[in-house]
C-alpha angles and dihedrals in degrees: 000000000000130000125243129216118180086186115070107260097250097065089044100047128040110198125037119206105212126199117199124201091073105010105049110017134001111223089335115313126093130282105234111263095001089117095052093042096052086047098055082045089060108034081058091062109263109136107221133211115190107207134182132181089216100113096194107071117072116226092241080064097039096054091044092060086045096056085046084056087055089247106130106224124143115197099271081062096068125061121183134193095253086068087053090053088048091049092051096050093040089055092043107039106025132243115307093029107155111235133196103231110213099177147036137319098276096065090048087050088055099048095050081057107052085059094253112118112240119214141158116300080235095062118105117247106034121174092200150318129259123182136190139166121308129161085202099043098129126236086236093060090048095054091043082050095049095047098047092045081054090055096056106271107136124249140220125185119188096204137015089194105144093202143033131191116251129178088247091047145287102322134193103286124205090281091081087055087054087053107064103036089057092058089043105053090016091234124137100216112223094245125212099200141091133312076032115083098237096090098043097048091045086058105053081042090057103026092029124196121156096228100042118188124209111230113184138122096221118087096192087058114017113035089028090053097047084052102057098058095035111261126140110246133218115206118194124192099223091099132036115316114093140171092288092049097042088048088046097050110120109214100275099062094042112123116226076230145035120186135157095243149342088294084086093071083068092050143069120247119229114203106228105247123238095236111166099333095317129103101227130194136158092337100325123113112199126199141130131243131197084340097312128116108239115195108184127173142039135287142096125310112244085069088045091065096038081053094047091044096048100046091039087055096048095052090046085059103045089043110017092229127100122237124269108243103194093106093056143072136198127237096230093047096047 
């Protein structure tokens, strides 16, 4: 169900993989400790990489809004998923490789680079297209760029994220955009961000470290993602994932640890025990009764939510239903 490290993470691991919308900051301001707590990661030794599947924002701008949030990152320490696209179609297609830019600044600015030459999806001779997400792509280049993947022209998406935070709400992301394209040409994009590898494997290529951790708060990219090549994951629970979507996780999207926030990165991370029937951990006794989840007992919260997740697990898989969770409370929500 869960790992367990007796050690803190950041002795065990050497390279953090941070995500940021959720982990690091919340619509752009910071998530509280999270500063201090990356710091003390770091001063211990744990190399980070903060990385983002938001291809519009270059990592120059990235890290700067990093360093006003007191979190100290320069722009080899981000890594987005534009740089992964332009590793792809670099790898693919050579230096120099024209390719049709359907998005913002920040994915130009990858492509250029990445040594390939960025130019309009209406320009002759493309090698390919690549998109991202833009708020002014305009409705003309999408439909330049549809029409020419449906001929045949090959196609990279950075990210298939169908939505993004905003300061007026959760909008449409570029996934929408991806969308649409895909039931329009028929053609599934090779896409560069998470849950796909490219962007994991494009970080510990740039940050490097030989034991990389996951860090995220989305099941469906981060942890997903961290599970299909083979890393061990860190969720917190600062972003959007909560305790009905934590019960409810098949196997492919659980996280090797749960924690509340990124304090967890300085600790070490006791697995609950299977003890007559309970999961028990630090004081609290987990089990379900007549379908729903029980947590009795006392302790600190971070073992209150290992407890919730791995009794809640055990009795998806037994059953393939997840808990009912009228009869609990979560800590950070009591």
């Amino acid at each position: 169900m869960l790992g367990t490290s007796e050690e803190a993470l950041c002795a065990r691991y050497d390279l953090a993989m941070l995500d940021l919308d959720g982990v690091v900051y919340i619509s752009g301001d910071a998530v509280p400790g999270a500063a201090s707590h990356l710091a003390a990661a770091r001063e211990a030794g744990m190399r980070l990489a903060f990385i983002t599947n938001n291809a519009a924002r270059s990592p120059g701008r990235v890290a700067a809004h990093l360093r006003e949030l007191g979190v100290a990152a320069e722009v080899e320490d981000v890594v987005t998923s534009a740089q992964a696209a332009g590793r792809l179609l670099l790898e693919r297609f050579g230096a120099g490789a024209r390719v049709g830019c359907l998005g913002s600044d920040g994915l130009e600015e990858a492509l250029r680079a990445a040594g390939l030459e960025p130019v309009g999806v209406d320009e002759d001779e493309v090698a390919a297209i690549a998109t991202g997400y833009g708020p002014d792509v305009r409705w003309g280049a999408i439909m330049r760029a549809a029409v020419r993947i449906r001929d045949g022209v090959p196609w990279v998406a950075s990210n298939a994220d169908h939505t993004i935070p905003t300061a007026f709400g959760v909008a449409p992301g570029h996934g929408v955009q991806v969308a649409m394209l895909r039931d329009f040409t028929g053609v599934e994009p090779v896409v560069a961000g998470k849950p796909e590898r490219p962007l994991l494997d494009e970080t510990i290529r740039r940050v490097g470290g030989e034991r990389p951790l996951m860090v995220g708060d989305r099941l469906d990219t981060d942890i997903e993602g961290a599970r299909r090549i083979g890393l061990d994951s860190l969720l917190v629970l600062t972003g959007v994932t909560g305790l009905a979507e934590l019960v409810a996780a098949p196997e492919e999207v659980r996280p090797t640890y749960v924690a509340p926030d990124l304090a967890a990165l300085l600790q070490p991370q006791p697995a609950p025990e299977l003890v007559a029937g309970e999961h028990r951990l630090g004081g609290w006794r987990g089990s379900v009764q007549a379908g729903r989840l029980l947590v009795a007992g006392d302790g600190r919260p971070e073992d209150w939510w290992r407890v919730a997740a791995a009794t809640s697990w055990q009795h998806l898989d037994d059953v393939g239903e997840p808990v009912d969770l009228s009869d609990v409370t979560a800590p950070a929500e009591g």
